[in-house]
C-alpha angles and dihedrals in degrees: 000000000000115000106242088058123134120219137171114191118195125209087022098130091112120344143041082328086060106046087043078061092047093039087049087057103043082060094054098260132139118227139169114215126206143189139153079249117106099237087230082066096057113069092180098050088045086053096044087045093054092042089059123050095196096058122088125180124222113190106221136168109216090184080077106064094201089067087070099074086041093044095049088035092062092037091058099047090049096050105029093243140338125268104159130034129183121203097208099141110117149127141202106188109122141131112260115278102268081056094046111129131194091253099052078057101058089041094058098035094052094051102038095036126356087056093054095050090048102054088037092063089040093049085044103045089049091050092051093053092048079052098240134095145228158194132271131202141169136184109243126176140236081246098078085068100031130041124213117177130296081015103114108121091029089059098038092050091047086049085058087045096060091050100041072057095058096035091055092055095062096036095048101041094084080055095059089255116130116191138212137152138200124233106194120182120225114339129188105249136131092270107055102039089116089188086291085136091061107040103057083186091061098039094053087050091055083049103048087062090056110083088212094057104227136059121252134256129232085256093055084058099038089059091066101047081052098055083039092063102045132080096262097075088037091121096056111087125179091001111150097199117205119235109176119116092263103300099124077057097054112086097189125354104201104037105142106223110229127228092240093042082049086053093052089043090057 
């Protein structure tokens, strides 16, 4: 990512949405980063944003849709404009689907999805009328590709999600913005831990489904969101990249190979 860019980086308070705003700076790039979390409540941002003198950190809660305007408004003054946004903001927590209730519905739909759409027409409509462009981009999952249980609205809004990626693309291009998004597999964060830290039997059986044997960390994400805003990746445009450790190759992981099938094989 050139030095001179401009990010903001929603839900970057810990997590992938944090290192994308480290990452960012290592590269020479400025970024704002924003959650519904009091920065005095988040020892890790306050260290990163210390560490970095081109990070800045707004608080902002995007269930309340008024705090958009304010949000991309802030964001704008502190850094001069806006080149690069990353739609990180999201959430998974939800009943089973028999259990699934409108509200659950609207909660994770207006974070996953309905957040992203709305900072991305406040970020683009601000960057139309400065006359320049831009890039937008958006952490996905494997999940929009691929279920697991008790899953059902955090697939189906990284689904959206895939495909919001891919429409942008085609409604913003006439406007100079280019998309792409990012699908990791399973990260090491705070929020997917499942317990996995501490059941080493568990946690040997989830990576034993990963061809590369182990999880990802947030780096190994944020890389990616890095190379997607510079110039370098300019001419890709609604690409959702799979980072996962090979598991959208792997057709089956435990499939036993027969004699017989060994014999054809060979």
């Amino acid at each position: 990512m050139p030095a001179g860019k401009r990010a903001l980086v929603t839900g970057s308070s810990r997590g992938i949405g944090l290192a994308i705003g480290r990452s960012f700076a290592a590269h020479g790039a400025r970024a704002v980063l924003t959650s519904e979390r009091r920065e005095a409540d988040c020892p890790e941002l306050q260290a990163v944003l210390s560490e970095h003198a081109g990070l800045t950190y707004i608080q902002a809660d995007l269930t309340d849709d008024s705090e958009v305007e304010r949000l991309v408004g802030s964001a704008w003054e502190a850094l001069g404009g806006i080149d690069v946004l990353v739609n990180n903001l999201g959430t998974f927590a939800e009943p089973n689907f028999l259990q699934l209730k409108r509200s659950d519905f609207d909660r994770i739909f207006h974070l996953n999805v309905w957040s992203a759409i709305a900072i991305t027409q406040a970020v683009v409509r601000r960057a139309v009328a400065a006359g320049h462009g831009g890039r937008i981009l958006f952490t996905t999952s494997l999940n929009g590709t691929r279920s697991e249980p008790e899953h059902t609205l955090y697939d189906a809004s990284k689904g959206a999600i895939n495909a919001l990626t891919r429409q942008l693309a085609i409604e913003l291009a006439p406007l100079g913005f280019t998309t792409a998004a990012v699908a990791p597999g399973l990260v090491d964060t705070p929020l997917t831990d499942f317990g996995l830290r501490s059941d080493p039997a568990a946690r040997a059986a989830i990576l034993m489904q990963i061809p590369l044997r182990r999880t990802a960390t947030v780096e190994d994400v944020a890389g990616w969101f890095a190379f997607l805003a510079s110039d370098a990746a300019g001419y890709g445009t609604g690409l959702v990249v799979p980072v996962d450790g090979g598991l959208d190759a792997q057709q089956m992981s435990f499939r036993p190979i027969s004699t017989g099938e060994r014999g054809l094989l060979g």
